[in-house]
N, C-alpha and C positions, 0 to 999 in steps of 0.2 A: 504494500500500500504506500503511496507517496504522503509523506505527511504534509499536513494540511498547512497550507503555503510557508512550507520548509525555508524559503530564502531570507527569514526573519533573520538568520543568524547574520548576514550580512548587515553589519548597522556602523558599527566602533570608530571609523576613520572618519567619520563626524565631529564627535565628540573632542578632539585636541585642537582642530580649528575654528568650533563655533565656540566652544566655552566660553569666549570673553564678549559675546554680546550678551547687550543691556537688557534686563528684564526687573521689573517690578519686584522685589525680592517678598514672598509670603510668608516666611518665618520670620516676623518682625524683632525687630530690636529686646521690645519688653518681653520678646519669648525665650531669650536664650537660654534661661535656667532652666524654660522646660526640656529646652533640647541638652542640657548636658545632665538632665535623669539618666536619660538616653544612653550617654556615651558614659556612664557609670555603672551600667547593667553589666553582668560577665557577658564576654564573649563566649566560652565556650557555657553554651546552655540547649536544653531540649524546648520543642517549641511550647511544650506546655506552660513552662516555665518564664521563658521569654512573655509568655501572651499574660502572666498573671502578673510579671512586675510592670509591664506596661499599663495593665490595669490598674495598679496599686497606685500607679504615680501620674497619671491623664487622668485627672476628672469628667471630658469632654470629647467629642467625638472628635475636635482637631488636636487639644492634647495631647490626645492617644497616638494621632498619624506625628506628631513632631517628634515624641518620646521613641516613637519607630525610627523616624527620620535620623536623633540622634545614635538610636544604636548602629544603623545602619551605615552611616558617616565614618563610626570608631570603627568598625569593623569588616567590613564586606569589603571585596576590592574586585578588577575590572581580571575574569581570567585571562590573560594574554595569549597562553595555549588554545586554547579554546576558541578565541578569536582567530589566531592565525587559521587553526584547521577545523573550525567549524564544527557540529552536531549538534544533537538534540537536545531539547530542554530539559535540566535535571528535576529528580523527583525534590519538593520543597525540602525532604529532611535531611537529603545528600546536602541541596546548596546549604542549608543551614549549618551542616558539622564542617564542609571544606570553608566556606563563607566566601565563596569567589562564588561567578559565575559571568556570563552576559548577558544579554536584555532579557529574555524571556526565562532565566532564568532568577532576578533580584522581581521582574514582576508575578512570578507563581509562586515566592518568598511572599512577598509584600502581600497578595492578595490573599495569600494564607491566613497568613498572620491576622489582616483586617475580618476579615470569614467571621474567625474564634474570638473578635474583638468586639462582634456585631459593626462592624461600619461596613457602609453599604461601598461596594467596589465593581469596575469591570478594570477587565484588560483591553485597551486602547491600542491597534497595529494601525502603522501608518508607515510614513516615508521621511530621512532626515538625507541631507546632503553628504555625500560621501567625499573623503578627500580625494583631489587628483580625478574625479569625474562628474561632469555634467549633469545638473540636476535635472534634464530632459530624462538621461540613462538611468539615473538612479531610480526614476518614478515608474519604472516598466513594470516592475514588482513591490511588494512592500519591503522594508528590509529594518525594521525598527517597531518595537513593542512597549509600552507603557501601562501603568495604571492610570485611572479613573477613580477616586471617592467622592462618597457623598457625604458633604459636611454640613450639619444647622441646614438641612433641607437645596444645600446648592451643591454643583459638580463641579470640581477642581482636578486639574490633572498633578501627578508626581510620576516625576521620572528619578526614581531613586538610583538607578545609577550613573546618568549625568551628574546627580549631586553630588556623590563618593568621590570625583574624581576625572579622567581622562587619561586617553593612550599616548603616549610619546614617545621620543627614541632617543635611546642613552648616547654618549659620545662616540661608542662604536654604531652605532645604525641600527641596537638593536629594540626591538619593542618593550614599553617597558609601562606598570602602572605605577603613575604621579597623584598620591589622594590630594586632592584640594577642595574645600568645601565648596558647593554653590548651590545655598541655599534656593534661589531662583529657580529651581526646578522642582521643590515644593511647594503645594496647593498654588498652583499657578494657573492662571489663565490669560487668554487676550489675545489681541495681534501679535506682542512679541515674543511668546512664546510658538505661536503659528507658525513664525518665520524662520523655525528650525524643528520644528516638528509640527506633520501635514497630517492629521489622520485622514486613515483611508474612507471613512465613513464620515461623509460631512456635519451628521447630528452631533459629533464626538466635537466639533470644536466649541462648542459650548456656546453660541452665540446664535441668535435668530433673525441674524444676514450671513448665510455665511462664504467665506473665501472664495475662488474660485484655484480650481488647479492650476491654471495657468501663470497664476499671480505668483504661486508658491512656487513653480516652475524658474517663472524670472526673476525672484527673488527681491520681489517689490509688491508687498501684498495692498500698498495703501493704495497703486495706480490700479488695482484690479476693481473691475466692475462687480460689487456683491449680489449675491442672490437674493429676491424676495424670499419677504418675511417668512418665517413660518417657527410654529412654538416647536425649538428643540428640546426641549423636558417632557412635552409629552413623548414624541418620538421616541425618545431613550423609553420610557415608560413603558410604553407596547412593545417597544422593542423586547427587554429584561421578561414579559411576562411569556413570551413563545415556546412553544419546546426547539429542546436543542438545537434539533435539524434544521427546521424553521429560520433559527437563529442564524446557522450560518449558511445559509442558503440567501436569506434575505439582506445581509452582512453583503454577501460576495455581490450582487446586482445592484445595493447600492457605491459601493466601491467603483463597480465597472463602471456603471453610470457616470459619477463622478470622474475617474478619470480613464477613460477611456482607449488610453494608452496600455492598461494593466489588465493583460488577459490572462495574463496568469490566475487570476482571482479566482475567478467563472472557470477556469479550466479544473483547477487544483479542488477545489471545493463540491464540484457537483461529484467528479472523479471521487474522489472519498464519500460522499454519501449514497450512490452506487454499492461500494465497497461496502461502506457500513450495513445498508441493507441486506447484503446477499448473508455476510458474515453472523448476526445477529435476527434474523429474521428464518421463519420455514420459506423455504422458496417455491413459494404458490405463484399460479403463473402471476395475479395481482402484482406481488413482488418482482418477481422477473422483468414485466412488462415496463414498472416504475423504474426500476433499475436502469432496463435499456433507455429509458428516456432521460435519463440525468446522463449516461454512459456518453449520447448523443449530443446533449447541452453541452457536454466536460469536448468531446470531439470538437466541435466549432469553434472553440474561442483556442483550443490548442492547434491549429494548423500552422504557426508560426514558432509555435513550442517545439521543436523535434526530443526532446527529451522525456517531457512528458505526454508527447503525443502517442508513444510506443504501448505505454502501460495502460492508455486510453481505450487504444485498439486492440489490444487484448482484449481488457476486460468488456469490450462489444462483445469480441467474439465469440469468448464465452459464453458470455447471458444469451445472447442470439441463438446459441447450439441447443442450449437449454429450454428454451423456449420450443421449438423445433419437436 
């Protein structure tokens, strides 16, 4: 099975070059004490444990994400291996005892942790600039994963590990992680956090005009022409209540939509719910029949994909034989 838009791990070479633009910082000044509960907590701890001192020390639903924020500051850092050669997102209890990881692994951390904390959370995939290439190229796919909570009833994005830190390279040339704090990428929203992270679902920017691709693209989001209005809290709201499938089915066609350039989305996504059906499902011809039709969905938007056009056309062939 191709995992479900696998090219997230692509993100990192962003991060050394945008670091130093300006954003609104939302861990404000009079919060620091909160945040260094935080960076007082042990590091090595089980997440049970982790989730009951955050509790003990966050009165408040933003409390609680700052006292996160700070443990996660003192401790986590950017895997560099892992970056260089890529894989899959580790299970939260792994990342928690190594305390490295990359994006989608500090966001299936964080979103853990918020779960068992009751704060309302999603995971946020979108698109960041990559160094050394053109942000037309980087948008073909997504390649960068965040959270989402819900604070005192509004949505804020954190990107905990833009905040730990950034990649760079030591005096020999070689990759290296540099912790530097940047608050700015807790409960953050707005244009300028936009301007270096695009989500691929345009309800996720939290705003009821919102960006257009293109803008994110050229990397001047204020000359871009905004979308008419429309309430994105409800959106997120029907969104959250769907079943899974639902959920990323309806994910990937908004994406595409959006930008249009990203057929991986639509390809990789009905491809896996195909899969899922067959694997989890008795295979009545009903099934079958659904199956071929997402198999079919996943075929068209991958004619440009030759990688994962292969696994596509299989799994036709099969269902088709089956059917038969």
């Amino acid at each position: 099975m191709i995992g479900v838009r696998a090219s997230v791990k692509w993100l990192l070479t962003a991060v050394a070059v945008l670091s130093g633009v300006s954003l609104a910082a939302q861990v404000l000044p009079g919060e620091e004490g909160i945040l260094e509960r935080g960076r007082r907590l042990p590091g090595e701890v089980s997440v049970e444990a982790l989730v009951d001192s955050v509790a003990r020390w966050g009165r408040t639903e933003r409390e609680k994400v700052i006292v996160l924020a700070g443990w996660f500051r003192e401790y986590m850092a950017i895997d560099v291996g892992k970056f260089l050669m890529g894989g899959p997102n580790g299970d939260y209890r792994d990342v928690l005892k190594e305390r490295k990881g990359i994006c989608g692994d500090f966001t299936g951390l964080f979103g853990e942790l918020c779960n068992r904390l009751g704060i309302e959370n999603e995971r946020v995939e979108g698109y960041v600039v990559e160094d050394g290439r053109e942000r037309g190229e980087t948008c073909l796919q997504t390649n960068h994963v965040w959270n989402a909570v819900r604070v005192a009833g509004e949505w804020w994005h954190v990107d905990m590990m833009w905040a730990v830190g950034a990649l760079g390279r030591d005096a020999g040339g070689e990759w290296m992680f540099k912790r530097h704090w940047n608050p700015e990428y807790v409960l953050t929203r707005g244009e300028q956090f936009l301007t270096t992270h695009m989500p691929a679902d345009p309800a996720w920017q939290l705003t009821d005009r919102p960006y257009p691709m293109n803008a994110f693209i050229k990397g001047n989001l204020a000359d871009g022409e905004r979308g008419d209005y429309y309430n994105y809290m409800d959106s997120i709201t029907v969104f959250r209540c769907l079943p899974r499938d639902e959920r990323q089915m309806l994910f990937a066609r908004r994406a595409n939509r959006f930008n249009p350039r990203n057929k991986e989305v639509m390809a990789v996504t009905y491809y896996n719910e195909a899969v899922f059906l067959l694997n989890y499902n008795r295979k009545t011809r009903a099934v079958l029949n659904r199956a071929r039709e997402y198999f079919r969905i996943a075929e068209e938007y991958a004619r440009d994909l030759p990688s994962v056009k292969e696994s596509i056309d299989e799994g036709l062939r099969n269902v088709e034989a089956l059917i038969k």
